[in-house]
C-alpha positions as CSV (number, residue, x, y, z in Angstrom):
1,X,20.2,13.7,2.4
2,X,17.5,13.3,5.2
3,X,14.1,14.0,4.9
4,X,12.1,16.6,6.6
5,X,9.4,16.0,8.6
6,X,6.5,17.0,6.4
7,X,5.7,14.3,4.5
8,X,3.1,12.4,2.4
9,X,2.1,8.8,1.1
10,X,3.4,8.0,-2.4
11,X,2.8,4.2,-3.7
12,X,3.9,2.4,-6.6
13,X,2.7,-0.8,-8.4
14,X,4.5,-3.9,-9.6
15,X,1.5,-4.7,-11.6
16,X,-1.3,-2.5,-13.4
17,X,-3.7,-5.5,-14.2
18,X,-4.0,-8.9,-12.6
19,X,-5.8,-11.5,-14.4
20,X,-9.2,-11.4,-12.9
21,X,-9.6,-15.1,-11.5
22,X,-7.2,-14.3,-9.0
23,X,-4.2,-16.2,-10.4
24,X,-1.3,-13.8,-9.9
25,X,-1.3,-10.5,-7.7
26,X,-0.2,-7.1,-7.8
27,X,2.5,-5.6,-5.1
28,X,1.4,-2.2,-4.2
29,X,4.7,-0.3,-2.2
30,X,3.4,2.7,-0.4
31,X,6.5,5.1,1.0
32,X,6.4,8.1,3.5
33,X,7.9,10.7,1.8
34,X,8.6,14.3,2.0
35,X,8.1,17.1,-0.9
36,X,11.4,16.3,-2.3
37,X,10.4,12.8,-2.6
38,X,12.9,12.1,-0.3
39,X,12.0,8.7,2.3
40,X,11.6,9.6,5.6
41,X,13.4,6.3,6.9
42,X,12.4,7.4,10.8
43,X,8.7,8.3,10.7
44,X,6.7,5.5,12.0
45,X,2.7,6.4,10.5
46,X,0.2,3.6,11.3
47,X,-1.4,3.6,7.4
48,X,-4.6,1.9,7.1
49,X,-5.4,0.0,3.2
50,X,-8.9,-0.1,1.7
51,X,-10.4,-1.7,-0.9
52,X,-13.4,-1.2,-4.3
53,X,-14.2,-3.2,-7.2
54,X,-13.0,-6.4,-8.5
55,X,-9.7,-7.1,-5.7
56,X,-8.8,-8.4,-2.5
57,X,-6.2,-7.7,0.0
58,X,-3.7,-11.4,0.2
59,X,-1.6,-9.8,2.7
60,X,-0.2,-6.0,4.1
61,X,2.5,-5.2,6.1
62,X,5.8,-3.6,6.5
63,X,8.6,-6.8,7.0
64,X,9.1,-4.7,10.2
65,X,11.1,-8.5,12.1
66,X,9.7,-7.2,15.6
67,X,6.2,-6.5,14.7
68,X,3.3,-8.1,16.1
69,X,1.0,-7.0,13.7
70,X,-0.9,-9.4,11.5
71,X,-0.7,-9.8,7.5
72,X,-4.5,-10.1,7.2
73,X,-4.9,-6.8,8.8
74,X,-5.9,-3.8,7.1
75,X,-4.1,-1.4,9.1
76,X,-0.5,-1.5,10.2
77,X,2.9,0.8,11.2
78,X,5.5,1.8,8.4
79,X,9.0,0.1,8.8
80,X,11.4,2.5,7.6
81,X,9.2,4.7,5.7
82,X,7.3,1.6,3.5
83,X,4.5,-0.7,3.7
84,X,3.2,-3.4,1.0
85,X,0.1,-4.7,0.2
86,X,-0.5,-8.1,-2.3
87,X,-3.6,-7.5,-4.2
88,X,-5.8,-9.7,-6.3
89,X,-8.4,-10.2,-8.2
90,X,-11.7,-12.1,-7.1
91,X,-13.3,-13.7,-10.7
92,X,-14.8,-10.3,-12.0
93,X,-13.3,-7.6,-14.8
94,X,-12.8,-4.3,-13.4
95,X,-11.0,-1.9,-12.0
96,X,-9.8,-2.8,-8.2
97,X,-9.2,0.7,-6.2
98,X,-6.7,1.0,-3.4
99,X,-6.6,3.8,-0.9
100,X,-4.4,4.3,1.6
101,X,-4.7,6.5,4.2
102,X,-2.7,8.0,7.2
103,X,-3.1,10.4,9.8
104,X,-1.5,14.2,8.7
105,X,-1.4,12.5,4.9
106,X,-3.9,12.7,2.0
107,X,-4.9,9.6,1.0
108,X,-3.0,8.0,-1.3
109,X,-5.3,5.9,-4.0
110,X,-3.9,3.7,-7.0
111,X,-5.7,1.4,-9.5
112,X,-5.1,-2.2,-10.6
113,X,-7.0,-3.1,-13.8
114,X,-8.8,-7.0,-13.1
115,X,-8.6,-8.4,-17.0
């Protein structure tokens, strides 16, 4: 089935806490999707990652193999509808908030509990 062309950020975590001296990290995978939840494989949406509280950004990207983009930056193109960013945790308790935001998309904001 093929996705339309409307479509809106959805993200997932492999981890809801990371231990809060930064020894592990949490993958957050953000997809382009449409209403049906349905990837949009084609749509190419330069997504830009923030982050509040207690984290850090390790690394972003898509695993695009022809992109020049850097890991460390906080802004980069969707490879066939996804894009991951490694979060951890820098020595403080709390809650680490990641937005990530697109142009035509709401924001798309997850949290990752630092314990």
């Amino acid at each position: 089935q093929t996705a339309s062309e409307k479509v809106h950020l959805t993200a997932w975590l492999s981890k809801s806490s990371v231990p809060a001296d930064g020894s592990d990290i949490s993958y957050v995978d953000v997809s382009v999707v449409d209403d049906n939840g349905i990837r949009n494989t084609s749509k190419v949406l330069p997504v830009a990652v923030t982050i509040s509280g207690p984290g850090i950004l390790q690394g972003y990207g898509s695993a695009d193999p022809d992109s020049t983009e850097n890991y460390y930056d906080t802004s980069a193109n969707t490879y066939e509808g996804r894009i991951r960013a490694a979060v951890r945790g820098t020595g403080e308790s709390g809650e680490i908030t990641v937005t990530f935001s697109a142009p035509g998309c709401s924001d798309c904001v997850v949290s990752i509990a630092a314990v």
